[in-house]
HTML snippet that shows the backbone in 3Dmol.js (N, CA, C, O; Angstrom):
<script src="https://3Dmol.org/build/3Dmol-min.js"></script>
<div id="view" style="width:600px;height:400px;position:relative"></div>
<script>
const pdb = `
ATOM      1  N   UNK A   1       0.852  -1.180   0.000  1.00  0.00           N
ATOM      2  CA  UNK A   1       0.000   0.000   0.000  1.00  0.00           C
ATOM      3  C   UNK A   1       0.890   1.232   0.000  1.00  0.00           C
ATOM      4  O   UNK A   1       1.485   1.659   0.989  1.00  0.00           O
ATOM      5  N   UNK A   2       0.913   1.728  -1.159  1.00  0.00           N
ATOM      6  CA  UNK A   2       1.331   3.346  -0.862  1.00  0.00           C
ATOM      7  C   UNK A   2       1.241   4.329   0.415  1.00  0.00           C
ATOM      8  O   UNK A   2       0.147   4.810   0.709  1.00  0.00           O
ATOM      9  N   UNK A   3       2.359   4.620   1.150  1.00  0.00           N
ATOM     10  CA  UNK A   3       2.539   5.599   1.885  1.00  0.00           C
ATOM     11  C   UNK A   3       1.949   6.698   2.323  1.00  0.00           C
ATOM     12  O   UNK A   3       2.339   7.575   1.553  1.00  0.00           O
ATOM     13  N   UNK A   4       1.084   7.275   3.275  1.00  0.00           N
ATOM     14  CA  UNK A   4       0.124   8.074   3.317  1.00  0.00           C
ATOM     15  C   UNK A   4       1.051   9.110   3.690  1.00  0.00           C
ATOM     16  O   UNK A   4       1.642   8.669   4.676  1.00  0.00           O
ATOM     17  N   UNK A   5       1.629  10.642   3.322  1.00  0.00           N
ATOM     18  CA  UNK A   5       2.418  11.579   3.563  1.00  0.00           C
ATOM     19  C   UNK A   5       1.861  12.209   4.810  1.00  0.00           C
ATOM     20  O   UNK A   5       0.717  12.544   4.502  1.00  0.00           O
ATOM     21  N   UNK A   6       2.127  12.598   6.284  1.00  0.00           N
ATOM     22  CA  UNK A   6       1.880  13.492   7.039  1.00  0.00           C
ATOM     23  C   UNK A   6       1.807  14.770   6.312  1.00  0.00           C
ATOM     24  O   UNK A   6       2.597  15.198   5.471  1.00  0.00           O
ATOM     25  N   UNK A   7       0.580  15.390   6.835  1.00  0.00           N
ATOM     26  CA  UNK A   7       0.594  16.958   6.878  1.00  0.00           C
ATOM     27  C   UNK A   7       0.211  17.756   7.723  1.00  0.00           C
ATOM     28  O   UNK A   7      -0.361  17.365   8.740  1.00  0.00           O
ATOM     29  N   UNK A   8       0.482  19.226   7.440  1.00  0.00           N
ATOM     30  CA  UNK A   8       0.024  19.293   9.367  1.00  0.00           C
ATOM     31  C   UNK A   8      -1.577  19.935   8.905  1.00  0.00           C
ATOM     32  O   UNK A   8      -1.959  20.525   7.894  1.00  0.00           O
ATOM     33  N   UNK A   9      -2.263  19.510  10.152  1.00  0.00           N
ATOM     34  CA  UNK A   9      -3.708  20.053  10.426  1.00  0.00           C
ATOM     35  C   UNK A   9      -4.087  18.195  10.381  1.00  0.00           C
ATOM     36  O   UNK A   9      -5.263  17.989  10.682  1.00  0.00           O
ATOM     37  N   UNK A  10      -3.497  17.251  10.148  1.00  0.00           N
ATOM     38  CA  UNK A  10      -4.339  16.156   9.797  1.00  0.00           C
ATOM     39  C   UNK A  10      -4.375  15.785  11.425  1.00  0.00           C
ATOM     40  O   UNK A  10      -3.523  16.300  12.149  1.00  0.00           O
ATOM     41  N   UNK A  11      -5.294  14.956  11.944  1.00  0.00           N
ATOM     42  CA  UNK A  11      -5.292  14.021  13.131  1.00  0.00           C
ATOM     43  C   UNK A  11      -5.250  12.443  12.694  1.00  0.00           C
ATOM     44  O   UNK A  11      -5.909  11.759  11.910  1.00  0.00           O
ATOM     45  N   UNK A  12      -4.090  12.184  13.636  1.00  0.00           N
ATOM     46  CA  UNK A  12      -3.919  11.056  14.204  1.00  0.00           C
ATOM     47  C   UNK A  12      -3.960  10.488  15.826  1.00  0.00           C
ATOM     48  O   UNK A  12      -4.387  11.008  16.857  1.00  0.00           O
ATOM     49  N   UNK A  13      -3.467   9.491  15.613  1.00  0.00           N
ATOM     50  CA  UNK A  13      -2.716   8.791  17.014  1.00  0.00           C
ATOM     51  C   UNK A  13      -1.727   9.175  17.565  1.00  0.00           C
ATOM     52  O   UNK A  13      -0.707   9.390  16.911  1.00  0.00           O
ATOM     53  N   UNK A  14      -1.783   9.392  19.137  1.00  0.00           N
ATOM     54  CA  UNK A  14      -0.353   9.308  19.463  1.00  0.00           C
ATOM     55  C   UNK A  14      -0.572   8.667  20.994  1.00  0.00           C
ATOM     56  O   UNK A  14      -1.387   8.940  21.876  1.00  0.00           O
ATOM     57  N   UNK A  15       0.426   7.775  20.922  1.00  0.00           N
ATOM     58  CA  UNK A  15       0.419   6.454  21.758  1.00  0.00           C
ATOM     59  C   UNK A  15       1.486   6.983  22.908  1.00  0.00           C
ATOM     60  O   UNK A  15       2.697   7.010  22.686  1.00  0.00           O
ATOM     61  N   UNK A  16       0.760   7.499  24.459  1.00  0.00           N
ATOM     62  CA  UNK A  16       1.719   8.285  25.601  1.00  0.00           C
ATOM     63  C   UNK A  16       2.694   6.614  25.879  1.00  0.00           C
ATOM     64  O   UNK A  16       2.495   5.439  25.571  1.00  0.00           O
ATOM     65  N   UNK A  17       3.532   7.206  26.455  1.00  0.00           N
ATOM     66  CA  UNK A  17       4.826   6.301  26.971  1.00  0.00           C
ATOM     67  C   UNK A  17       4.057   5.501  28.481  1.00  0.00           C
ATOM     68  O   UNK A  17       4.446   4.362  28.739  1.00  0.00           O
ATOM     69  N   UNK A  18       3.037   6.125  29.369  1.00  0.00           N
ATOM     70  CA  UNK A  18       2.498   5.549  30.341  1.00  0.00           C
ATOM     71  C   UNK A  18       3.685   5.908  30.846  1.00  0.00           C
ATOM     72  O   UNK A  18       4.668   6.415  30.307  1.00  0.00           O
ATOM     73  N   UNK A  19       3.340   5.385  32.609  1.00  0.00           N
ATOM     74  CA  UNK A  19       4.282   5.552  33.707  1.00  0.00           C
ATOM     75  C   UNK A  19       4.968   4.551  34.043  1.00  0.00           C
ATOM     76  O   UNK A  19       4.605   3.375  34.079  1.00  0.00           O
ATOM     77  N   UNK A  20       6.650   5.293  34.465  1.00  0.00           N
ATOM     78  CA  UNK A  20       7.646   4.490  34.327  1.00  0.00           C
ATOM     79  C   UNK A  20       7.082   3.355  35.578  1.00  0.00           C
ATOM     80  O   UNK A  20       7.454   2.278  35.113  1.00  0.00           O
ATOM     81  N   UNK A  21       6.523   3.112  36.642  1.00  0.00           N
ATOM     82  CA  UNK A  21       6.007   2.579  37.594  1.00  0.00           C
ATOM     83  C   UNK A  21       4.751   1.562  36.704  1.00  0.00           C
ATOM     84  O   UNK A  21       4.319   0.549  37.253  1.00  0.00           O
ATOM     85  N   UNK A  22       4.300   1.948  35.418  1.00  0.00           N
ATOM     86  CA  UNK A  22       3.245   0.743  35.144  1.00  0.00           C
ATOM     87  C   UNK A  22       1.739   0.994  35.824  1.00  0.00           C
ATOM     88  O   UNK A  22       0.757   0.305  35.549  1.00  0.00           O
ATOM     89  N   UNK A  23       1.743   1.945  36.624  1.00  0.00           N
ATOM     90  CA  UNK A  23       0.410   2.112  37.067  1.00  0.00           C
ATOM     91  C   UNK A  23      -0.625   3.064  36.004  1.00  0.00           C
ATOM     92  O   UNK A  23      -1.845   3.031  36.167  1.00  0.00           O
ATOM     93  N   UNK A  24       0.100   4.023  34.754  1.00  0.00           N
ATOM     94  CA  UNK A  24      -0.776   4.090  34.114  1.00  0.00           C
ATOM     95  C   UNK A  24       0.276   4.159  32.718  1.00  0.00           C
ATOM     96  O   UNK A  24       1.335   4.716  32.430  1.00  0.00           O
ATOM     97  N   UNK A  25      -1.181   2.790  31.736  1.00  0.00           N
ATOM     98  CA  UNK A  25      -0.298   2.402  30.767  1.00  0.00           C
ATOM     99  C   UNK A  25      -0.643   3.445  29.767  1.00  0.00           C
ATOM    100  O   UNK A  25      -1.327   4.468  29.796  1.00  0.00           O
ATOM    101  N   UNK A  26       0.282   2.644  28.605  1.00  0.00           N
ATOM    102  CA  UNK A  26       0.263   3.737  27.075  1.00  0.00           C
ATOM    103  C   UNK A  26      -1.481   3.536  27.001  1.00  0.00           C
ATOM    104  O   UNK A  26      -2.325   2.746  27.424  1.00  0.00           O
ATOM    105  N   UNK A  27      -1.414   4.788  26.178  1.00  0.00           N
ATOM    106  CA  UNK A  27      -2.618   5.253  25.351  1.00  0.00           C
ATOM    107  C   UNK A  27      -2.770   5.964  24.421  1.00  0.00           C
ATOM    108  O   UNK A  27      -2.059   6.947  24.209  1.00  0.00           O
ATOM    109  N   UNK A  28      -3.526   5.674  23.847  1.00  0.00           N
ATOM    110  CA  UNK A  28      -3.803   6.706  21.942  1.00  0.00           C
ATOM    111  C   UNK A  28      -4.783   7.453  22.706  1.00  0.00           C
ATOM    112  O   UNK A  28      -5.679   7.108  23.476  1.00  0.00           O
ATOM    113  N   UNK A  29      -4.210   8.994  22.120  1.00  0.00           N
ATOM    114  CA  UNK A  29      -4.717  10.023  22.370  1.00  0.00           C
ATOM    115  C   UNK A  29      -5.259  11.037  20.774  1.00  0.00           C
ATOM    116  O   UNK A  29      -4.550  11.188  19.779  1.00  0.00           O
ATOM    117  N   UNK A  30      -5.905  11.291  20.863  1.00  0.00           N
ATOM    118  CA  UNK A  30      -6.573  12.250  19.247  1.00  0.00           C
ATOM    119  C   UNK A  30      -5.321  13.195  19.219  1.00  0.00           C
ATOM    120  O   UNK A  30      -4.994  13.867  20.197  1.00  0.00           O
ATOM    121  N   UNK A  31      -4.819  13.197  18.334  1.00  0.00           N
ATOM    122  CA  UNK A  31      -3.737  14.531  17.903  1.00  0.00           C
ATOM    123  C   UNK A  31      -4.124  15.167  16.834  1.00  0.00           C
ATOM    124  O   UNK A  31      -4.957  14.749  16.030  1.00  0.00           O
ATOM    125  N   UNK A  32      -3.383  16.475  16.767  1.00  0.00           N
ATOM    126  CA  UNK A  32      -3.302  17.075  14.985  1.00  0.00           C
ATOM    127  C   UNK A  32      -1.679  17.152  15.070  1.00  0.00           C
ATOM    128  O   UNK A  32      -0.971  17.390  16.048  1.00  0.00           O
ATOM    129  N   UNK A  33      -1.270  16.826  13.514  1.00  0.00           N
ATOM    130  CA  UNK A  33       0.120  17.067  13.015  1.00  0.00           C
ATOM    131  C   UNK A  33       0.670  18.828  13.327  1.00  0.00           C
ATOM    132  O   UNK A  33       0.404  19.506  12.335  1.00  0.00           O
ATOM    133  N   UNK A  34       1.252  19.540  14.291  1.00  0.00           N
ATOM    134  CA  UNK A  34       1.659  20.426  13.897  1.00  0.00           C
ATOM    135  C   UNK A  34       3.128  20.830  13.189  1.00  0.00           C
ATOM    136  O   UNK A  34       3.394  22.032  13.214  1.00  0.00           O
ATOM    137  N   UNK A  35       3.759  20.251  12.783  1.00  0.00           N
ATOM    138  CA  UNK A  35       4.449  20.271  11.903  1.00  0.00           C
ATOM    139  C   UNK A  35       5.329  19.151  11.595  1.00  0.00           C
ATOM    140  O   UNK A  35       5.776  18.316  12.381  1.00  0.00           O
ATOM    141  N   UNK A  36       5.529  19.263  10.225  1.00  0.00           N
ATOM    142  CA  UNK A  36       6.689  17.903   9.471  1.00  0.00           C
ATOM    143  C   UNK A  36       7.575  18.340   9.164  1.00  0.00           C
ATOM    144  O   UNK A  36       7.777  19.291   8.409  1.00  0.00           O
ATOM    145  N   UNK A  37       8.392  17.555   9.836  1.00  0.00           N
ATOM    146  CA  UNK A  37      10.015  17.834   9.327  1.00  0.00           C
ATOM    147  C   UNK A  37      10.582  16.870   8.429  1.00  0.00           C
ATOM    148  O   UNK A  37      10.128  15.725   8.450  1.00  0.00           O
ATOM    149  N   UNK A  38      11.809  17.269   7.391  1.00  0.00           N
ATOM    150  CA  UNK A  38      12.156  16.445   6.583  1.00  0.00           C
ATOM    151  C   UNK A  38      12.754  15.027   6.565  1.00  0.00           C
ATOM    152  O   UNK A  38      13.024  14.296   5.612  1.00  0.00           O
ATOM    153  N   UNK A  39      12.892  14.835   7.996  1.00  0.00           N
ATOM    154  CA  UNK A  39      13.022  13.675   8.387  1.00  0.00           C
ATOM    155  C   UNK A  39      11.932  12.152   8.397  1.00  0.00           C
ATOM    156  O   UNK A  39      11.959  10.923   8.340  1.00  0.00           O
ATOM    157  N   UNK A  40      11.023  13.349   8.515  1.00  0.00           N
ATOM    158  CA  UNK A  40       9.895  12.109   7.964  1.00  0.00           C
ATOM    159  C   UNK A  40       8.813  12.025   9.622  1.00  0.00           C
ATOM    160  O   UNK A  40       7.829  11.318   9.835  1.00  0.00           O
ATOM    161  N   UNK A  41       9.501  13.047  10.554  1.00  0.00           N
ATOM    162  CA  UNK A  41       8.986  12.952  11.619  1.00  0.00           C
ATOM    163  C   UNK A  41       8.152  13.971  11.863  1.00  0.00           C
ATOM    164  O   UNK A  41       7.945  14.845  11.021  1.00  0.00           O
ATOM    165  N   UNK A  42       7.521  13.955  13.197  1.00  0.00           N
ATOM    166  CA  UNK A  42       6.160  15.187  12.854  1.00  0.00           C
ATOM    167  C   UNK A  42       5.823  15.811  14.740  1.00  0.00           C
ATOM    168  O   UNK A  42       5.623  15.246  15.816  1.00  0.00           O
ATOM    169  N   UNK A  43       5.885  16.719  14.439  1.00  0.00           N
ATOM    170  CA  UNK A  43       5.365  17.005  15.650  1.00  0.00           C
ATOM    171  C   UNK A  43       3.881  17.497  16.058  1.00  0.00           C
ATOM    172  O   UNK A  43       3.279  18.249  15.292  1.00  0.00           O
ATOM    173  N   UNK A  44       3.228  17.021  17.409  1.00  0.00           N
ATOM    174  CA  UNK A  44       1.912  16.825  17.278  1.00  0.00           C
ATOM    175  C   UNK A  44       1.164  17.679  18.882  1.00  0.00           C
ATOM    176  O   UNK A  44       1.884  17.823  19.869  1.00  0.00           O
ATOM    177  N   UNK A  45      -0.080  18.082  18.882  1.00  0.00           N
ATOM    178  CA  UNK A  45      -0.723  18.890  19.888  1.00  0.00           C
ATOM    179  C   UNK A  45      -1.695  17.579  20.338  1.00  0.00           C
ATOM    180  O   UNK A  45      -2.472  17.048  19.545  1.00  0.00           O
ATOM    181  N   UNK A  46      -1.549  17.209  21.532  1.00  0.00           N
ATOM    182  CA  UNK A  46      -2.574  16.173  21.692  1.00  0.00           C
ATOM    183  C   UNK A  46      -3.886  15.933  22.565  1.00  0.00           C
ATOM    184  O   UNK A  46      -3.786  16.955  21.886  1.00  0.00           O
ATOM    185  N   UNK A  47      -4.742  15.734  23.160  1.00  0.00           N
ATOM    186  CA  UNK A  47      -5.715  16.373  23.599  1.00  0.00           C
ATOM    187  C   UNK A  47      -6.128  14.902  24.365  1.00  0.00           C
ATOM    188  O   UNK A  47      -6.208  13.806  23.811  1.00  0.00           O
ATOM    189  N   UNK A  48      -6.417  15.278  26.123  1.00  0.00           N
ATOM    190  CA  UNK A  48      -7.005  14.193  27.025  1.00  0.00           C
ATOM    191  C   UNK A  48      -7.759  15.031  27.788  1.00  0.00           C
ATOM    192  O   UNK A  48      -7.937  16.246  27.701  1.00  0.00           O
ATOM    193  N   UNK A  49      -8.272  14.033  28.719  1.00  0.00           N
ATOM    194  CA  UNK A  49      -9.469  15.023  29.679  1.00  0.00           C
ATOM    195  C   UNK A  49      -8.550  15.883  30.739  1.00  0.00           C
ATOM    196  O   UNK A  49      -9.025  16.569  31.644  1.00  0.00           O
ATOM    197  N   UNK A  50      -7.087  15.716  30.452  1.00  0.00           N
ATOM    198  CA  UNK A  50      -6.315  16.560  31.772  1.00  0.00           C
ATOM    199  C   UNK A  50      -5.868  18.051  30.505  1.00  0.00           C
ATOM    200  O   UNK A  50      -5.206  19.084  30.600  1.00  0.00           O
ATOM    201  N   UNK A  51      -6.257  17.726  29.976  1.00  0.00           N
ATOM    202  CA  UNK A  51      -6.285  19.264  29.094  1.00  0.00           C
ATOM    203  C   UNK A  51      -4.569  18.750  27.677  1.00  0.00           C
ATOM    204  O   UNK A  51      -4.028  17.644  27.661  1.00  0.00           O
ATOM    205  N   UNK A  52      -4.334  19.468  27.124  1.00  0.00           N
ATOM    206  CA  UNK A  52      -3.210  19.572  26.103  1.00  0.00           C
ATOM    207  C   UNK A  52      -2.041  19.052  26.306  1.00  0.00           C
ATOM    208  O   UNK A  52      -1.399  19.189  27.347  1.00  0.00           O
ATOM    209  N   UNK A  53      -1.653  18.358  25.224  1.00  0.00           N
ATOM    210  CA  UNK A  53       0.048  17.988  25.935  1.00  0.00           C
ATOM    211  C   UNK A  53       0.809  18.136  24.162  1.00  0.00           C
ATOM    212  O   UNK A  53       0.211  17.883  23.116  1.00  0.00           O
ATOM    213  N   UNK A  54       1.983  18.524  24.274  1.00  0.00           N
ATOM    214  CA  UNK A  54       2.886  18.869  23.194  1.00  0.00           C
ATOM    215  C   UNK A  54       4.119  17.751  23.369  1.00  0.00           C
ATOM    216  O   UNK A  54       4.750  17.600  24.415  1.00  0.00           O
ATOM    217  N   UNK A  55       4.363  16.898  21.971  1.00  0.00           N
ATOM    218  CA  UNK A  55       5.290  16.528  21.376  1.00  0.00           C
ATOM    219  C   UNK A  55       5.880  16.743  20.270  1.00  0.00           C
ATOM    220  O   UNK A  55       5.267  17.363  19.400  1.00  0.00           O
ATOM    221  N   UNK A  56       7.215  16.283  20.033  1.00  0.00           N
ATOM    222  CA  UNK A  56       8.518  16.798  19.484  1.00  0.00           C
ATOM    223  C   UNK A  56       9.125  15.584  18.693  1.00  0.00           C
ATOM    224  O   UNK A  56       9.506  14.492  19.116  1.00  0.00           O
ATOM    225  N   UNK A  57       9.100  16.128  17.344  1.00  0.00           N
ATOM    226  CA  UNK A  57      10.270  14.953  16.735  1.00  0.00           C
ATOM    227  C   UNK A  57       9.362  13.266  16.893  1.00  0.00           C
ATOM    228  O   UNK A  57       9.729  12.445  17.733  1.00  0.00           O
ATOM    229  N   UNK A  58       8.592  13.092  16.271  1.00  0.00           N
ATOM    230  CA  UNK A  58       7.968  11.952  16.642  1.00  0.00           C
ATOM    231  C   UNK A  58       8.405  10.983  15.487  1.00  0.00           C
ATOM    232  O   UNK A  58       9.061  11.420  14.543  1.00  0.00           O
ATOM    233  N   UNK A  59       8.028   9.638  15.570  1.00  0.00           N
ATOM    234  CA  UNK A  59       8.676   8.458  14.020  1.00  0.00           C
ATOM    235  C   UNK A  59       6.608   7.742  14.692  1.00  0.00           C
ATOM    236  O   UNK A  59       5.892   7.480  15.659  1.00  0.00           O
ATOM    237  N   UNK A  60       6.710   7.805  13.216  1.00  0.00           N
ATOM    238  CA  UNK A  60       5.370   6.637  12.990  1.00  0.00           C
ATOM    239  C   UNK A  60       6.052   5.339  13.341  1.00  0.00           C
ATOM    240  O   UNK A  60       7.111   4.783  13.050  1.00  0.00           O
ATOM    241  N   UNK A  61       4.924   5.075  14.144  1.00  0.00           N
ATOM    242  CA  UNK A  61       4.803   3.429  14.889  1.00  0.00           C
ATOM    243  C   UNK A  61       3.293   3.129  15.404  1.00  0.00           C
ATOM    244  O   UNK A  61       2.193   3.656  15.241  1.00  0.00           O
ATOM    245  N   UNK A  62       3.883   1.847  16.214  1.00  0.00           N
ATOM    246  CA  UNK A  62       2.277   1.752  17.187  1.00  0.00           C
ATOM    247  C   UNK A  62       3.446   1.515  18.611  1.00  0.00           C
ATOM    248  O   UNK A  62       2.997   1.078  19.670  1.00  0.00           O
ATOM    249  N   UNK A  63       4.276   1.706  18.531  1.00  0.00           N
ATOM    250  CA  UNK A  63       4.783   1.629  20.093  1.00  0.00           C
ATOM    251  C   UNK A  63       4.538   2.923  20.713  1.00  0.00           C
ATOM    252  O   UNK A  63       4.191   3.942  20.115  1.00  0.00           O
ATOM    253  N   UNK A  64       4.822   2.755  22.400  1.00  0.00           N
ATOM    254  CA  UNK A  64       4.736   4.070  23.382  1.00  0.00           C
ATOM    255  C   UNK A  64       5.548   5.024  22.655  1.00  0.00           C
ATOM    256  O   UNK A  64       6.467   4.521  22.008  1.00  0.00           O
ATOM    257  N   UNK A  65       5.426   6.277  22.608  1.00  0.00           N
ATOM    258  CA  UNK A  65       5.932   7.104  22.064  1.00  0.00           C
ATOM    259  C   UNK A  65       5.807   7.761  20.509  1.00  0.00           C
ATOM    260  O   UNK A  65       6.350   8.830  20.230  1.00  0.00           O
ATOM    261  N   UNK A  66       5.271   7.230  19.847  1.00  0.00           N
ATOM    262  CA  UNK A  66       5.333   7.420  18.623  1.00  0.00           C
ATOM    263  C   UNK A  66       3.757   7.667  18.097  1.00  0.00           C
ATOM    264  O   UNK A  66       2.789   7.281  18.752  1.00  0.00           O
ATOM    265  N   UNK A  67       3.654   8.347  16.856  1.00  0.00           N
ATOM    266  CA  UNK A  67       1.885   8.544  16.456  1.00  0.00           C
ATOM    267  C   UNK A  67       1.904   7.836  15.485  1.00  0.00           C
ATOM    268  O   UNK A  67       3.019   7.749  14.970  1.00  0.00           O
ATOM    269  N   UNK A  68       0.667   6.969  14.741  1.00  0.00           N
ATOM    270  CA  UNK A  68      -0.097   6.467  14.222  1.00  0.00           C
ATOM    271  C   UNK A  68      -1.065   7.367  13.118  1.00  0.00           C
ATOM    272  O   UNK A  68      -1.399   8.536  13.312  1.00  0.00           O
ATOM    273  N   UNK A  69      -1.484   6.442  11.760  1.00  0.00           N
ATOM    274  CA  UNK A  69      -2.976   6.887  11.844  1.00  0.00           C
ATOM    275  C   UNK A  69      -4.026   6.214  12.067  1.00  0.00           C
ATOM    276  O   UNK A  69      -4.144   4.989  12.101  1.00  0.00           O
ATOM    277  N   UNK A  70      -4.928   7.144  12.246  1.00  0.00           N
ATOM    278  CA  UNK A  70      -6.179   6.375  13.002  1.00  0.00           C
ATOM    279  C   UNK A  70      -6.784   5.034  11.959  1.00  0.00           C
ATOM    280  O   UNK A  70      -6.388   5.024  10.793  1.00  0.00           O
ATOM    281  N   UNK A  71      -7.575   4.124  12.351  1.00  0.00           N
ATOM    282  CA  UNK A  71      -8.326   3.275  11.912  1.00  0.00           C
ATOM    283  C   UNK A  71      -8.708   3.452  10.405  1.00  0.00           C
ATOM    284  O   UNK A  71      -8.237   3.047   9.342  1.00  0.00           O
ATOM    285  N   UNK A  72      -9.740   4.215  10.766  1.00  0.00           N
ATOM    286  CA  UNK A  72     -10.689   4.797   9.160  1.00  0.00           C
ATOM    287  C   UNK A  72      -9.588   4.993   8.411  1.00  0.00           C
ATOM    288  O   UNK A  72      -9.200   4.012   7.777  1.00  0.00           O
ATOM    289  N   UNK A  73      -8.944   6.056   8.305  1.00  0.00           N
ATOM    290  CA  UNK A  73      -7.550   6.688   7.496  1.00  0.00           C
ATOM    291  C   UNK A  73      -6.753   5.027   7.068  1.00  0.00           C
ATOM    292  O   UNK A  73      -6.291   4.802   5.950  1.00  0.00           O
ATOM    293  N   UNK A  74      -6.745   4.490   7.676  1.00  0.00           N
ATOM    294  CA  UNK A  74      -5.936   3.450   7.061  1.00  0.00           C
ATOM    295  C   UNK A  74      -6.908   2.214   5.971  1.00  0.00           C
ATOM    296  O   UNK A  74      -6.715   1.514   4.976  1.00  0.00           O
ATOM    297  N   UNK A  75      -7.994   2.537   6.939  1.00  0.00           N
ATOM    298  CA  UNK A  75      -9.186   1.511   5.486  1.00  0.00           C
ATOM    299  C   UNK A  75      -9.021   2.642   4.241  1.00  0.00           C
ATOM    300  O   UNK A  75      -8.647   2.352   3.105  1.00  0.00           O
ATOM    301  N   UNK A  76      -9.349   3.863   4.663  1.00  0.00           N
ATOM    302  CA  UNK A  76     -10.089   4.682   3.407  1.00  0.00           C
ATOM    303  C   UNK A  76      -8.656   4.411   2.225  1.00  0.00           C
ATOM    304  O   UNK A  76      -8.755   3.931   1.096  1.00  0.00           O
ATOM    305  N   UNK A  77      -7.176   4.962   3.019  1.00  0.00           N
ATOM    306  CA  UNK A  77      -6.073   4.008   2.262  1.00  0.00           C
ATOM    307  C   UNK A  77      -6.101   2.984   1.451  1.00  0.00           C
ATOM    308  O   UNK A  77      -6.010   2.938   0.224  1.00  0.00           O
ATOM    309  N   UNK A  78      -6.262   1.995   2.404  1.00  0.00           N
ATOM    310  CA  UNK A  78      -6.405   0.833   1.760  1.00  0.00           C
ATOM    311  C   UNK A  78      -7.970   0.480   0.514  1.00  0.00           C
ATOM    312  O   UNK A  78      -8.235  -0.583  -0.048  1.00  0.00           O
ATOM    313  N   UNK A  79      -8.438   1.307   0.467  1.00  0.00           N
ATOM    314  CA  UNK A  79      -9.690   1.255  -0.224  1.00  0.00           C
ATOM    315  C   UNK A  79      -9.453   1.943  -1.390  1.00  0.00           C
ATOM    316  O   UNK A  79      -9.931   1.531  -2.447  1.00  0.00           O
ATOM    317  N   UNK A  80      -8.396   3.499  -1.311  1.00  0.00           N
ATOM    318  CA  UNK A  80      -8.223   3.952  -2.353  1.00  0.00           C
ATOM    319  C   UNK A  80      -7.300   2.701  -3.177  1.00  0.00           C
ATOM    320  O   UNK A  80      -7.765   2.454  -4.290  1.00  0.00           O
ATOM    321  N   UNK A  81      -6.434   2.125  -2.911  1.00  0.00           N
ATOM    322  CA  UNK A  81      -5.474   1.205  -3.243  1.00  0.00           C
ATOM    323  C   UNK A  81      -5.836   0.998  -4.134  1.00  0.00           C
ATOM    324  O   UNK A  81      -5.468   1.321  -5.264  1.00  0.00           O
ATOM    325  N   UNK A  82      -7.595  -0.292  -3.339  1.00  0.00           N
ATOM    326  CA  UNK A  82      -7.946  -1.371  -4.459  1.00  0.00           C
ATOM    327  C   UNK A  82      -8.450  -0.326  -5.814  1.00  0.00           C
ATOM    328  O   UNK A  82      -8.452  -0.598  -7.014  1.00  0.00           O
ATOM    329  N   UNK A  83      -8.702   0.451  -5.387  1.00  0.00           N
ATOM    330  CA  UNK A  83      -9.928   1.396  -6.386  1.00  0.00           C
ATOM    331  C   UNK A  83     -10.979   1.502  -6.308  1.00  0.00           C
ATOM    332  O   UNK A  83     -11.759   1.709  -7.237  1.00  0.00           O
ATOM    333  N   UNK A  84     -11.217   1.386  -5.216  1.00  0.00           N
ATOM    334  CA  UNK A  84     -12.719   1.573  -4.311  1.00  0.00           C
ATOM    335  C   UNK A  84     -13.053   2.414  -3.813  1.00  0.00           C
ATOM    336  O   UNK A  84     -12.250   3.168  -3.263  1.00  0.00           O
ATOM    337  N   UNK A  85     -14.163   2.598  -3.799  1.00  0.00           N
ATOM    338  CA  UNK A  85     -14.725   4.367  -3.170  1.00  0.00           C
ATOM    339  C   UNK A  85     -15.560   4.317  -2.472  1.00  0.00           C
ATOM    340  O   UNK A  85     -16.516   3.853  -3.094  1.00  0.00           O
ATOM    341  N   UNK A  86     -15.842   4.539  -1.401  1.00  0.00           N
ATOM    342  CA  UNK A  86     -17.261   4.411  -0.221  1.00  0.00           C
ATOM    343  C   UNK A  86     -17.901   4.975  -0.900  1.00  0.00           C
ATOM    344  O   UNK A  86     -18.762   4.096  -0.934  1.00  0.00           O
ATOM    345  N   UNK A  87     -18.351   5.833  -1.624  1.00  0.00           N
ATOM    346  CA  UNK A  87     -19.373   7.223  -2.032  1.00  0.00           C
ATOM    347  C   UNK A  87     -20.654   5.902  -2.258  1.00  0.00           C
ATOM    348  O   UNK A  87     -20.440   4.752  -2.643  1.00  0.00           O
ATOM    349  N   UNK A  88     -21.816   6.439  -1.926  1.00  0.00           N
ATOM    350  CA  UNK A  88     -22.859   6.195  -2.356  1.00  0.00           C
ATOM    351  C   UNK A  88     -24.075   6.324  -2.896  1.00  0.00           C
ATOM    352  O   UNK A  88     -24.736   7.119  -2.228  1.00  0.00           O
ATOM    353  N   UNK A  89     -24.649   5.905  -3.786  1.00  0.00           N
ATOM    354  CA  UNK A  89     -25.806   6.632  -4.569  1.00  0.00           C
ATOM    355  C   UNK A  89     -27.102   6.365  -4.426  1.00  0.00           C
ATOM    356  O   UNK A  89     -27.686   5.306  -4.194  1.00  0.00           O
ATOM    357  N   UNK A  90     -27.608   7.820  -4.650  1.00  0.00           N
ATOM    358  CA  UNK A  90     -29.706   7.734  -4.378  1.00  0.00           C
ATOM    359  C   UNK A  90     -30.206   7.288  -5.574  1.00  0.00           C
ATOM    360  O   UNK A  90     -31.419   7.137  -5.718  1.00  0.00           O
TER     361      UNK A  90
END
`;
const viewer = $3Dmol.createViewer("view");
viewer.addModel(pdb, "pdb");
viewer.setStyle({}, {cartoon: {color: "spectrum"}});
viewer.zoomTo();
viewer.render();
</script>
């Protein structure tokens, strides 16, 4: 599947590191991209019920630390692939 390019304003995932103690684990949190660097990495504004948190320099993964994209974004991907289009008609 072709490579989906970060840009900024898009939302994804971003998966917190949890506490070094294990009492509270990783979690995907809703982000937006605020900026891409040429490295291929992205930095992101992320949003929980304890209010805003800012990261730096991030690498796509699904491990602690790193952002993702969400679910849908990766079907609608994979859908453009085959050549398929959700759209539907009256």
């Amino acid at each position: 599947m072709p490579e989906v390019k970060p840009t900024v304003g898009r939302m994804v995932y971003f998966k917190s590191r949890g506490s070094a103690d294990g009492v509270y684990p990783p979690r995907d949190f809703a982000s937006i991209i605020t900026r891409v660097y040429d490295t291929g990495e992205v930095s992101l504004v992320s949003f929980s019920e304890m209010g805003l948190r800012f990261e730096e320099k991030l690498t796509q993964g699904q491990e602690p630390g790193q952002w993702d994209w969400m679910p849908f974004q990766k079907d609608q991907q994979a859908r453009l692939t085959q050549g398929t289009t959700t759209t539907t008609s009256k």
